[in-house]
Backbone as ProteinMPNN parsed JSONL, in Angstrom:
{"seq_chain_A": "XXXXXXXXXXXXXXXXXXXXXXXXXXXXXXXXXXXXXXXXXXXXXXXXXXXXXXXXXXXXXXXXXXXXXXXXXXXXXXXXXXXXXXXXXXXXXXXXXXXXXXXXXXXXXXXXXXXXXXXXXXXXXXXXXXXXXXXXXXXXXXXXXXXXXXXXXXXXXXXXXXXXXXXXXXXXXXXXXXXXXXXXXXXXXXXXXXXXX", "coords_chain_A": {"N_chain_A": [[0.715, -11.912, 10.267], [3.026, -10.223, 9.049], [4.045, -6.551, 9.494], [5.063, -3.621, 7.774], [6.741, -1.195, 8.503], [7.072, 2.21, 6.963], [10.056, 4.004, 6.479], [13.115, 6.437, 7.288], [15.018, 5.736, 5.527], [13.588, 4.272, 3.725], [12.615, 6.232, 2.41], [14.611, 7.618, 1.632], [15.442, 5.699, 0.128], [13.331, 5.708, -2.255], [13.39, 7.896, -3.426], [16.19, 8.321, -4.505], [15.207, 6.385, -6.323], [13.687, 7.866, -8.056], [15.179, 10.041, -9.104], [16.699, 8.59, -10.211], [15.131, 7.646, -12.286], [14.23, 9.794, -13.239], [16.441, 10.77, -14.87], [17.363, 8.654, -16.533], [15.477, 9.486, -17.877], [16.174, 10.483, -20.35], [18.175, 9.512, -21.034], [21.625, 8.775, -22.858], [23.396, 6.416, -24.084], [26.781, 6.1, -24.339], [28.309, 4.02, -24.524], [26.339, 2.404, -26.194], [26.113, 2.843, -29.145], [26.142, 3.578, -32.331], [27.728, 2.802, -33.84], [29.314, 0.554, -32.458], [29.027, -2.554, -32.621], [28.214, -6.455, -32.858], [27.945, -10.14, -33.347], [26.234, -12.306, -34.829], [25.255, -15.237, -36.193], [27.675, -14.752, -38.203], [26.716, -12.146, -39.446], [26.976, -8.406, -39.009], [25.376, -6.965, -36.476], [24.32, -3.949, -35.761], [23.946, -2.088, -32.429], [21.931, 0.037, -31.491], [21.494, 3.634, -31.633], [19.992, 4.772, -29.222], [20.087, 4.317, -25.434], [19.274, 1.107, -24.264], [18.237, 1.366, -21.886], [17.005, 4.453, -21.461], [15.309, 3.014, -24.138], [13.447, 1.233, -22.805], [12.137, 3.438, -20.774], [10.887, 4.464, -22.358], [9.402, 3.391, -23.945], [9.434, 2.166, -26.103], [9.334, -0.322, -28.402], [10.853, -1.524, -30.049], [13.568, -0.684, -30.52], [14.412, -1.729, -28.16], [13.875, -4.592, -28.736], [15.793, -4.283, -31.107], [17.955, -4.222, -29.464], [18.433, -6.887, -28.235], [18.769, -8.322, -30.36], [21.28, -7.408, -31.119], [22.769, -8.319, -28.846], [23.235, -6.974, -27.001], [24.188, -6.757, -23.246], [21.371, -7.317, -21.862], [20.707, -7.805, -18.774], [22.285, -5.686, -17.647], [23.141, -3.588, -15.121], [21.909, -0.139, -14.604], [23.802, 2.853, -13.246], [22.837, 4.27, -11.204], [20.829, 3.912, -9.777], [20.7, 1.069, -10.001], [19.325, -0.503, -11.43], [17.728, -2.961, -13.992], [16.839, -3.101, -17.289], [14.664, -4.748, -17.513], [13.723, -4.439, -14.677], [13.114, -2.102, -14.806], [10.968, -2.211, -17.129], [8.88, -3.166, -15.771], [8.343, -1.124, -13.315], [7.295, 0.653, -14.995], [5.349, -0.49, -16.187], [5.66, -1.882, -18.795], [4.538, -3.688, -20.503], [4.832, -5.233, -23.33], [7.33, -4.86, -23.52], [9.058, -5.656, -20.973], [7.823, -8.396, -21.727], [9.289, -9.245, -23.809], [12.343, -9.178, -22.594], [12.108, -10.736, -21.158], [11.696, -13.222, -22.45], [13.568, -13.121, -23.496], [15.396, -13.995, -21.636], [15.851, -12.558, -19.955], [17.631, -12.202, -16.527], [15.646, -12.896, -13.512], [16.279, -12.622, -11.104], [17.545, -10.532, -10.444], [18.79, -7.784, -7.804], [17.749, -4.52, -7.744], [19.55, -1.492, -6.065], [18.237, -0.849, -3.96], [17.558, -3.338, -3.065], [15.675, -4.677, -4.574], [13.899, -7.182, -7.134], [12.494, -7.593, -10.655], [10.029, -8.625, -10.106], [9.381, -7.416, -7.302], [9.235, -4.701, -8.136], [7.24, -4.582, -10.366], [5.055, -5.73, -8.43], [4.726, -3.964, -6.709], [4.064, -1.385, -7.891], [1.783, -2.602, -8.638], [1.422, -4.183, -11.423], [-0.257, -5.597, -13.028], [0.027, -7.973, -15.047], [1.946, -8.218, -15.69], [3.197, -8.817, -13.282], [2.129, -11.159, -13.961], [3.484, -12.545, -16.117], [5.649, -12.655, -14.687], [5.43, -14.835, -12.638], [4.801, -16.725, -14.618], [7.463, -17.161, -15.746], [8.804, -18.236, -13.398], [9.63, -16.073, -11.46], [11.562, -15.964, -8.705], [9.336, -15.813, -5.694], [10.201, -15.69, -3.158], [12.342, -13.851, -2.598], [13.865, -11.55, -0.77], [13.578, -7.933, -0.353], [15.789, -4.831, 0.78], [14.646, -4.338, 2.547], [13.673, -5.948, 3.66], [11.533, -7.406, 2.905], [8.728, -9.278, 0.734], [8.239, -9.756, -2.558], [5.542, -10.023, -2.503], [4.983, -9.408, 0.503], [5.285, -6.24, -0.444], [2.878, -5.429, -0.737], [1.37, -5.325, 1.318], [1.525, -4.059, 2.99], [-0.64, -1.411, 4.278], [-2.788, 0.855, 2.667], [-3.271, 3.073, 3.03], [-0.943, 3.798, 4.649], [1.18, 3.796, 2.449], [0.216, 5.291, 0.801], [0.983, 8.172, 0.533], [3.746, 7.766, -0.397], [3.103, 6.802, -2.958], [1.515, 8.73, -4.266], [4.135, 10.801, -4.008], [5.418, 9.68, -5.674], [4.028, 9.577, -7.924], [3.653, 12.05, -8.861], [6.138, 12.943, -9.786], [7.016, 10.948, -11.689], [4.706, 10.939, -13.787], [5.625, 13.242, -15.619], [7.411, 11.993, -17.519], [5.981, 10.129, -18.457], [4.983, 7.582, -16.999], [2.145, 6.058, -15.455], [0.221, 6.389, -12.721], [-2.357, 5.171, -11.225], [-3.904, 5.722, -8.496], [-6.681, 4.78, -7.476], [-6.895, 2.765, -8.711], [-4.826, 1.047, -7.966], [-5.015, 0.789, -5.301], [-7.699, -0.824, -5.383], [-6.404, -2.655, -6.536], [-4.025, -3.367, -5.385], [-4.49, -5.685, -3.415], [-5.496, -7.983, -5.236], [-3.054, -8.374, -6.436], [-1.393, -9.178, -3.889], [-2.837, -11.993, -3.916], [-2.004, -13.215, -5.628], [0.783, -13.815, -5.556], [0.924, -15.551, -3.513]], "CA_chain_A": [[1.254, -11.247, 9.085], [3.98, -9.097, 9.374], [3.745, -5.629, 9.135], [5.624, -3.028, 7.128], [6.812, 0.294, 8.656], [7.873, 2.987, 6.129], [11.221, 5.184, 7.662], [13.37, 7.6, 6.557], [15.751, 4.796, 4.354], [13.043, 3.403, 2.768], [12.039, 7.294, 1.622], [15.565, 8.332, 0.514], [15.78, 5.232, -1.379], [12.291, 6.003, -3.134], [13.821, 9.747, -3.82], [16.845, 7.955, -5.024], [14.638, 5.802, -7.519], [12.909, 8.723, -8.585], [15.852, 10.59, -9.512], [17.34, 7.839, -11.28], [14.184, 7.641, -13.668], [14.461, 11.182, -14.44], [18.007, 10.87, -15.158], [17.523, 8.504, -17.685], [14.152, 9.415, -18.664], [16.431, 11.36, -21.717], [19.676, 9.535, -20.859], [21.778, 8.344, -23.668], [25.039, 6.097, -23.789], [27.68, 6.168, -25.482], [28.613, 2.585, -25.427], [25.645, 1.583, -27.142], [26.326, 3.605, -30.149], [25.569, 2.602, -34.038], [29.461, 2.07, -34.049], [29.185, -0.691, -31.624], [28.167, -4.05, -33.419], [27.733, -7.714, -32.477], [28.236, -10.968, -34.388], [25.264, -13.275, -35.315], [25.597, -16.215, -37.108], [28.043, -14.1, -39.003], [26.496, -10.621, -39.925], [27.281, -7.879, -38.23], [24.301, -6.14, -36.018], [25.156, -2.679, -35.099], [23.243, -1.077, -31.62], [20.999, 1.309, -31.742], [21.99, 4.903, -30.948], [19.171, 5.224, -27.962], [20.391, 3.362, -24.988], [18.244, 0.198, -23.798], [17.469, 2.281, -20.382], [15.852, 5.044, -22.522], [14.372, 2.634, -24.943], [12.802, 0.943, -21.848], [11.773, 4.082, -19.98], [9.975, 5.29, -23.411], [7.866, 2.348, -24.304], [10.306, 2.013, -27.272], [9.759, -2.005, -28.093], [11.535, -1.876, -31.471], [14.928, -0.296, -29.962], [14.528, -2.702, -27.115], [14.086, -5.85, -29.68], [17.506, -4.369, -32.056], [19.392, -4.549, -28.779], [18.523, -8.177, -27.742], [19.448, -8.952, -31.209], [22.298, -7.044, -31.205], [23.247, -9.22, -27.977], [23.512, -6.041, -25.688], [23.518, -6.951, -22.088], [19.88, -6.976, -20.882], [20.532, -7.223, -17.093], [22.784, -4.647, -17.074], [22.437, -2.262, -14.123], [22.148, 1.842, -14.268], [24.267, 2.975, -12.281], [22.678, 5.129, -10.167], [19.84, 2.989, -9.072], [21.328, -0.455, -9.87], [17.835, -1.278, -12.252], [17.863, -3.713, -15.135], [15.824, -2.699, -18.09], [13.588, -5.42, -16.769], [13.129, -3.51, -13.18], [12.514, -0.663, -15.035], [10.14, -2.371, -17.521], [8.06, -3.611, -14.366], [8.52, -0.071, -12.675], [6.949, 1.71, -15.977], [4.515, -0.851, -17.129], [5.635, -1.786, -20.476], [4.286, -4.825, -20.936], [5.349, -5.361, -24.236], [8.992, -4.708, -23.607], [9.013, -6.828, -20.024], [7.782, -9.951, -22.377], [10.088, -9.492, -24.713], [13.091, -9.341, -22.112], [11.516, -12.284, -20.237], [11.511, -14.066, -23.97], [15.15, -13.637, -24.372], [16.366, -14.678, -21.112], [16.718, -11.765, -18.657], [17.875, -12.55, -15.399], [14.717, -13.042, -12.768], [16.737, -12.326, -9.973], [19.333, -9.124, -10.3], [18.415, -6.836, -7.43], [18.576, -2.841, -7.435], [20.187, -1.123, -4.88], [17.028, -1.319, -2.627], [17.508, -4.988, -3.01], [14.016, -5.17, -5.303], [13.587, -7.788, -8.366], [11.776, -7.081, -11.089], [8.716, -8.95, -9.068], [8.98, -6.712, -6.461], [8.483, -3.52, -8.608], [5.826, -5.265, -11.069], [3.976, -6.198, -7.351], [4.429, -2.662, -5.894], [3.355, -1.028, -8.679], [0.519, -3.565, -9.168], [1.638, -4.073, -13.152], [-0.618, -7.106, -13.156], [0.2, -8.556, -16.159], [3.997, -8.263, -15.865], [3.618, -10.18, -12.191], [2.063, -12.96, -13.983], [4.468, -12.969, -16.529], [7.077, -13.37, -13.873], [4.972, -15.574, -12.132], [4.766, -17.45, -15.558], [8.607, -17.463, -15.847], [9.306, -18.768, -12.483], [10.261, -15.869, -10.535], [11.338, -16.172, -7.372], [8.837, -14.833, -5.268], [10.452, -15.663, -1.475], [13.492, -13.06, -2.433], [13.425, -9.929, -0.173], [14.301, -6.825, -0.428], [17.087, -4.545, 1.482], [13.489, -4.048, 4.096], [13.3, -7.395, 4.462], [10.414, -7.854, 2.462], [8.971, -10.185, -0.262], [7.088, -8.998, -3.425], [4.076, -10.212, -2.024], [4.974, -8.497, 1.452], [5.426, -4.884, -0.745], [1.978, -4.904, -1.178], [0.629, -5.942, 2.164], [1.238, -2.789, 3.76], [-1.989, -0.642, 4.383], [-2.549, 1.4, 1.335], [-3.095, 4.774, 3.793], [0.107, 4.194, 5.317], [1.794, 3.777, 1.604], [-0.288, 6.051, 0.036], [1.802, 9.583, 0.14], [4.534, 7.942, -1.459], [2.784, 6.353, -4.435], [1.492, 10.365, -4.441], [5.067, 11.015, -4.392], [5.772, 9.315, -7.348], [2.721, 9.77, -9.622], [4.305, 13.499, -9.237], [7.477, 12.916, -9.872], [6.965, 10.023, -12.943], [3.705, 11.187, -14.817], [5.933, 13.639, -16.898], [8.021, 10.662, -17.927], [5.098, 8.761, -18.947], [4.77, 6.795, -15.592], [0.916, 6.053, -15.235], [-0.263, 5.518, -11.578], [-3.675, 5.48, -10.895], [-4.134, 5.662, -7.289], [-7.602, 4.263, -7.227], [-6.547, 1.45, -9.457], [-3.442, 0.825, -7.079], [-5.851, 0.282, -4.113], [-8.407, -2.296, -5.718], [-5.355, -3.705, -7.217], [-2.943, -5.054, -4.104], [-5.387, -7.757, -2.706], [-4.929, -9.264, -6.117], [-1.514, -8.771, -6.355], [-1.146, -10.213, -3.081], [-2.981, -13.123, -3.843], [-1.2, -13.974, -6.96], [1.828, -14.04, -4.602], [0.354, -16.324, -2.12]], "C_chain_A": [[2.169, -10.117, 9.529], [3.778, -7.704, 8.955], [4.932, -4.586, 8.542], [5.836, -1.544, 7.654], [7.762, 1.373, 7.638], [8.859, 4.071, 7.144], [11.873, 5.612, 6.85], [14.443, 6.765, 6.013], [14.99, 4.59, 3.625], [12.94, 5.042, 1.633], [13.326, 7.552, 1.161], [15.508, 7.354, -0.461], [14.622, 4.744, -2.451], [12.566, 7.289, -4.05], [14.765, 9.604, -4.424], [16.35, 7.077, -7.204], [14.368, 6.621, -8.396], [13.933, 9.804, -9.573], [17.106, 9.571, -10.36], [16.417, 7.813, -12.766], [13.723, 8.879, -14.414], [15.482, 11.438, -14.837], [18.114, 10.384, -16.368], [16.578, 8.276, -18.651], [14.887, 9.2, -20.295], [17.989, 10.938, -21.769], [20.236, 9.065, -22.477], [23.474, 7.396, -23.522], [25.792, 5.681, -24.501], [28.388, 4.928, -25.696], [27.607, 1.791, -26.286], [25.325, 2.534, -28.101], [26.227, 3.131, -31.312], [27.399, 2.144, -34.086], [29.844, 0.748, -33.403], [28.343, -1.832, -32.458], [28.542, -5.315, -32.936], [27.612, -8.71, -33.818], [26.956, -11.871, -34.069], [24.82, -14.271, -36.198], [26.378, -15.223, -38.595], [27.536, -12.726, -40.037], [26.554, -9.679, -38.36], [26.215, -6.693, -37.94], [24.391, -4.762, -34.983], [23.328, -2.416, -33.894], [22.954, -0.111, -31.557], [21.248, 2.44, -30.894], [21.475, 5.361, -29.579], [19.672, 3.76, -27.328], [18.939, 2.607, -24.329], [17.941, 0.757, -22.551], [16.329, 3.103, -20.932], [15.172, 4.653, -23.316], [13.282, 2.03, -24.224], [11.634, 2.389, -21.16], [10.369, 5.251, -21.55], [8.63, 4.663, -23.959], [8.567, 1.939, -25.656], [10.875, -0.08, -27.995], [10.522, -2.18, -29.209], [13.022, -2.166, -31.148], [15.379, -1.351, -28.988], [14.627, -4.477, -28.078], [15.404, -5.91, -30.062], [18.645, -4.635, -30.707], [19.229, -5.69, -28.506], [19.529, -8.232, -29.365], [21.076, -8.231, -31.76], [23.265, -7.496, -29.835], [23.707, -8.138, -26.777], [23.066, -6.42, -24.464], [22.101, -6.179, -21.285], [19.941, -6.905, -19.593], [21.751, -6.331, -17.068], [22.549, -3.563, -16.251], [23.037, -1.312, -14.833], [23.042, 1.78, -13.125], [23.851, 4.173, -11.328], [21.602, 4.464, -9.189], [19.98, 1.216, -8.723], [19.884, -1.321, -10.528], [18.29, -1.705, -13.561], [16.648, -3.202, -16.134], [14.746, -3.621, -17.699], [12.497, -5.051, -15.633], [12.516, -2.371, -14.259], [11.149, -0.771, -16.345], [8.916, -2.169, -16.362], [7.896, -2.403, -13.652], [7.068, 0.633, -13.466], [5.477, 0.631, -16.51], [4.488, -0.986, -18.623], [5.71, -3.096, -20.611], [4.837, -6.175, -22.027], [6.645, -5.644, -24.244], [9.713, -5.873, -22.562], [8.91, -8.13, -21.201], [9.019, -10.3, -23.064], [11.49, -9.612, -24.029], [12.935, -10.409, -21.393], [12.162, -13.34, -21.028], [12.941, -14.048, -23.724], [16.279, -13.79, -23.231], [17.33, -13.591, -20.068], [16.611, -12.596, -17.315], [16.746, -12.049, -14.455], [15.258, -12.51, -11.705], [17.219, -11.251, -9.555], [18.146, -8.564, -9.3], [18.822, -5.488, -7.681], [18.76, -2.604, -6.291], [18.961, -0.983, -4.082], [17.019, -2.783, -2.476], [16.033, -5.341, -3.921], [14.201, -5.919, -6.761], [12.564, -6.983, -9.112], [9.993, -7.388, -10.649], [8.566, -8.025, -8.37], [8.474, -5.256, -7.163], [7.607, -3.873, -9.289], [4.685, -4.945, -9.582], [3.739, -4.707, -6.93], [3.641, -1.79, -6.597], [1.902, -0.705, -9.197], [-0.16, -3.365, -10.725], [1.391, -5.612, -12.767], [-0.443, -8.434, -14.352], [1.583, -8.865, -15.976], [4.019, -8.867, -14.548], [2.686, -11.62, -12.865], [2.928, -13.159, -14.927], [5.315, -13.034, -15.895], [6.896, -14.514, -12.977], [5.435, -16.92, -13.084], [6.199, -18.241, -15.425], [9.335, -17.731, -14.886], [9.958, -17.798, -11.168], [10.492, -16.11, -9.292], [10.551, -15.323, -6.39], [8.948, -15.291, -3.667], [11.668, -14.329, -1.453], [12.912, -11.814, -1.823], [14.353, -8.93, -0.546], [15.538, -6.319, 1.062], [15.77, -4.45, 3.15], [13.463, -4.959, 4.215], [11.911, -7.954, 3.918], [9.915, -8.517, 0.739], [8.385, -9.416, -1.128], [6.003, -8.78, -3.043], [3.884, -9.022, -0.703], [4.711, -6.403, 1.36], [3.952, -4.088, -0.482], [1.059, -5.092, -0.112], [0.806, -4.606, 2.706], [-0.078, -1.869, 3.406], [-2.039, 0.166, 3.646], [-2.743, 2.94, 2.425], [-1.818, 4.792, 4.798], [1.158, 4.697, 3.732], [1.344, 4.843, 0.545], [0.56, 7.518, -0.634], [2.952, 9.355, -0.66], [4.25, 7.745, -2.832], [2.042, 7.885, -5.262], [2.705, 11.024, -4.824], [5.738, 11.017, -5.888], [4.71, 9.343, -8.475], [3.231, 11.691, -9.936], [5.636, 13.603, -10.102], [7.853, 12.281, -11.38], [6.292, 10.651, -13.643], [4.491, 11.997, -16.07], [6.969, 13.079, -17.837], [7.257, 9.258, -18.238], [4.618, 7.586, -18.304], [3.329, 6.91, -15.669], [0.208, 5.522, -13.843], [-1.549, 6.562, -10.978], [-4.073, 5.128, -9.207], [-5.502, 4.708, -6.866], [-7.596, 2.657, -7.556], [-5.815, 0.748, -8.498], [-4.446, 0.061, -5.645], [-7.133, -0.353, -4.357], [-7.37, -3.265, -5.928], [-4.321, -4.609, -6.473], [-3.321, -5.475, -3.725], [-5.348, -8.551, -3.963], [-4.082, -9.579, -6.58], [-0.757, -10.164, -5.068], [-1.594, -11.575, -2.931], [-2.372, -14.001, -5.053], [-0.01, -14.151, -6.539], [1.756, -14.658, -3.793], [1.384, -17.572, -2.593]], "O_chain_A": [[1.873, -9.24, 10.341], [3.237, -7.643, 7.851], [6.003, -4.91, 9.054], [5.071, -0.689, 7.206], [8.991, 1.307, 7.598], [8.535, 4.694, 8.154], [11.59, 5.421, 5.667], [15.332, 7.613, 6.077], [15.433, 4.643, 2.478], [13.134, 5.024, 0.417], [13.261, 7.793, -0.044], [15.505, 7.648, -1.657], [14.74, 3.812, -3.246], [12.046, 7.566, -5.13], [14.886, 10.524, -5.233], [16.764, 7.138, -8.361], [14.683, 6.364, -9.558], [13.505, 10.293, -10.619], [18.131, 9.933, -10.938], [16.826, 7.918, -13.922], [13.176, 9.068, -15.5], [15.575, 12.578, -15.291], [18.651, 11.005, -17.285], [16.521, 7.542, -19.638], [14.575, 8.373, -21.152], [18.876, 11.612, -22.292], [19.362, 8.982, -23.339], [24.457, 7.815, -22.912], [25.509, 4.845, -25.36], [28.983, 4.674, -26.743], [27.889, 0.786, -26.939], [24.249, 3.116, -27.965], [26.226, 1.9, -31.292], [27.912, 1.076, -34.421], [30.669, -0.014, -33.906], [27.159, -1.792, -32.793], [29.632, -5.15, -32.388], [27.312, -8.346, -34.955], [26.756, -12.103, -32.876], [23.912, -13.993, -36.981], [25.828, -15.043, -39.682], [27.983, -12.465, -41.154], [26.323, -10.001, -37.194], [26.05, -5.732, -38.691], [24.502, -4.707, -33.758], [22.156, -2.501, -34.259], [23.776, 0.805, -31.561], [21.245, 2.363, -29.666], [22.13, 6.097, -28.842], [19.757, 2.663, -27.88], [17.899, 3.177, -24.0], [16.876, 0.243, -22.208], [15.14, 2.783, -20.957], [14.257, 5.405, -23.652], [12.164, 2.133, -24.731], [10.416, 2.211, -21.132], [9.55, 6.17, -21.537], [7.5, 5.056, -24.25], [7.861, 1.157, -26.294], [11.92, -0.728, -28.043], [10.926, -3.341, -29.283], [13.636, -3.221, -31.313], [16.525, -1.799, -28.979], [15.515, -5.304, -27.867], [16.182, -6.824, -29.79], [19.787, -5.082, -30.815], [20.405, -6.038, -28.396], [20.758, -8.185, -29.405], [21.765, -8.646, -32.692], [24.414, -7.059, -29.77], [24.41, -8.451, -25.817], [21.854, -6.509, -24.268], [21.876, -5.185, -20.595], [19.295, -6.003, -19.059], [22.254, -6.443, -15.949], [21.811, -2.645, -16.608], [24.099, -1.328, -15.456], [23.066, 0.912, -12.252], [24.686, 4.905, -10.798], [21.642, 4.56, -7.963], [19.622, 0.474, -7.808], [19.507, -2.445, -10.196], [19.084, -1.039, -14.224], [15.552, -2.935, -15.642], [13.691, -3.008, -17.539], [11.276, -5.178, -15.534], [11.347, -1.988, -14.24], [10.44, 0.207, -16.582], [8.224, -1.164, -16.201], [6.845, -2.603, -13.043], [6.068, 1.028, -12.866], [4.63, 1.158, -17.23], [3.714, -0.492, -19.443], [6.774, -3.68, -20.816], [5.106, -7.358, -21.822], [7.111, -6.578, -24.896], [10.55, -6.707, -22.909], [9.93, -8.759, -21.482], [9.653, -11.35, -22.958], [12.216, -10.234, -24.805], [13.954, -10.991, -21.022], [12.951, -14.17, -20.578], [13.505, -15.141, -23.771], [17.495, -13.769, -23.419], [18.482, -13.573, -19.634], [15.749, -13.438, -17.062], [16.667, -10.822, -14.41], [14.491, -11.679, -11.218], [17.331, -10.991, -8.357], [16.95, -8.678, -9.568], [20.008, -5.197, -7.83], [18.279, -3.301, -5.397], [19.434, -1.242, -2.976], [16.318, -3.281, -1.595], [15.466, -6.416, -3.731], [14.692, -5.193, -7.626], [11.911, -6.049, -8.647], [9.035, -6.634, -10.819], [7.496, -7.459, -8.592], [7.429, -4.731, -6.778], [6.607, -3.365, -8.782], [3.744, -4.153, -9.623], [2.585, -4.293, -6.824], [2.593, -1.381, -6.096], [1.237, 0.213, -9.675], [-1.206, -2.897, -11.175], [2.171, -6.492, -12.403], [-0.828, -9.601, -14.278], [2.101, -9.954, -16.225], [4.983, -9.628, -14.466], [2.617, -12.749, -12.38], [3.441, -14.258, -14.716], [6.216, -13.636, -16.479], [7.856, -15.152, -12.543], [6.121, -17.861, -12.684], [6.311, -19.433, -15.136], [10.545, -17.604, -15.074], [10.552, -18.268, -10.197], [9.529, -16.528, -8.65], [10.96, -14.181, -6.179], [7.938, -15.272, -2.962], [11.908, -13.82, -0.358], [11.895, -11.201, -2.15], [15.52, -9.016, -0.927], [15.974, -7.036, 1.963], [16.037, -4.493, 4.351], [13.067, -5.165, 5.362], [11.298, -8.856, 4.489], [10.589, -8.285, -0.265], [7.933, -8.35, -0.708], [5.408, -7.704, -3.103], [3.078, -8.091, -0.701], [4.32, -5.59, 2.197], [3.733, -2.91, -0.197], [-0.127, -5.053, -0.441], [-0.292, -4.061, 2.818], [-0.418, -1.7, 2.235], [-0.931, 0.696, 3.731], [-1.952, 3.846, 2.161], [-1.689, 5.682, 5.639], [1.802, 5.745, 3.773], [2.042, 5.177, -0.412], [0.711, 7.834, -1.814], [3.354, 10.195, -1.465], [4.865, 8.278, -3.755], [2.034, 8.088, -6.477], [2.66, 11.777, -5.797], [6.237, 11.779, -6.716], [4.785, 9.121, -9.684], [3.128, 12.329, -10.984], [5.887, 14.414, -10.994], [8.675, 12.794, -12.139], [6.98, 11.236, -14.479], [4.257, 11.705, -17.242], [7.323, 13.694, -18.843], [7.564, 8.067, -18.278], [3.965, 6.711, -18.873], [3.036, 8.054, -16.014], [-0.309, 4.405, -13.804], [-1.723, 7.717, -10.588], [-4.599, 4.04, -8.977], [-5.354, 3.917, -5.934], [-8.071, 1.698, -6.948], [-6.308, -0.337, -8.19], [-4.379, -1.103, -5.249], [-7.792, -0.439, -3.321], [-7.413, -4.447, -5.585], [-3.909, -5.758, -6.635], [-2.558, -6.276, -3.186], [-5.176, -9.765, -3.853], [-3.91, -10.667, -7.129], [-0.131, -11.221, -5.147], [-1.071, -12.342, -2.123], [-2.357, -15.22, -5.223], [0.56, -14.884, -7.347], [2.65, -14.474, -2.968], [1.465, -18.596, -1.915]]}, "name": "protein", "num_of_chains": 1, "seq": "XXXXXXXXXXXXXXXXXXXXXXXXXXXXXXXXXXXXXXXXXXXXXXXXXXXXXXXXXXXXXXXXXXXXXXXXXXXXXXXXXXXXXXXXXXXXXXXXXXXXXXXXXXXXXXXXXXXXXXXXXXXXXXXXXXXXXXXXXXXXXXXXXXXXXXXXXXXXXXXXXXXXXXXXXXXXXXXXXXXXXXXXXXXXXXXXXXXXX"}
């Protein structure tokens, strides 16, 4: 089994993540504005003033529904991290919102600028529900990241080598509604990793 050494890339581009999801904990954007509308079998479905990043990063499944049906690109990357409301479902644990982007046909694959699918953050995470719904929906789970590693691989590393960062980020997220239970996290990747087998 291969082993996983954390180095000082992998940590900026955890410090990078981190400062993307407080960026748009409260972000807002101005192309998806109520002025902006979309055609649907002929009526016209205006987008909702909160952008689908922030409706994602809030738990917001309503906002996240009016934009599918307002045909707003769902894999669209952030640009600071390069995450699809999908990644960032899977990041945040929003179950709800993940399905419903699954449902309407987001892209399984897009990486963020770490090279990570939304598998790989679901797995790292260990948002068990949201890796079997990607399981469900076929993701690919041989794609690696920019480390060279698979979803499954994220979670194989020794939880006391990985530990300080998932410390890192339960600091950094929690006041953005991020929920990571450390104890949970370390019962939880041997059955991540075997649902990745």
């Amino acid at each position: 089994m291969k082993t996983l050494k954390i180095n000082a890339m992998q940590t900026l581009l955890i410090i990078s993540f981190v400062a993307f999801l407080l960026t748009n904990a409260c972000a807002q954007s101005d192309k998806n504005s109520k002025s902006d509308t979309s055609t649907n079998t002929g009526t016209l479905i205006a987008k909702p003033e909160m952008n689908i990043n922030a409706a994602v990063l809030s738990g917001n499944l309503e906002v996240v529904k009016q934009h599918i049906k307002a045909h707003t690109d769902i894999n669209e990357k952030e640009a600071m991290s390069g995450s699809t409301p999908l990644i960032s479902a899977a990041s945040f644990g929003k179950n709800d919102i993940a399905q419903a982007l699954i449902d309407a046909g987001a892209d399984l694959s897009i990486k963020n600028n770490d090279g990570s699918t939304a598998l790989h953050a679901a797995a790292f995470f260990c948002r068990v529900e949201i890796v079997q719904m990607l399981i469900d929906a076929k993701a690919d789970k041989t794609i690696r990241n920019n480390f060279d590693a698979t979803p499954r691989e994220t979670v194989m590393v020794p939880f006391d080598e990985i530990k300080p960062f998932y410390e890192m980020l339960q600091l950094q997220f929690e006041p953005i509604g991020m929920q990571i239970d450390l104890t949970e996290i370390e019962k939880t990747r041997p059955v991540i990793a075997m649902m990745l087998q």
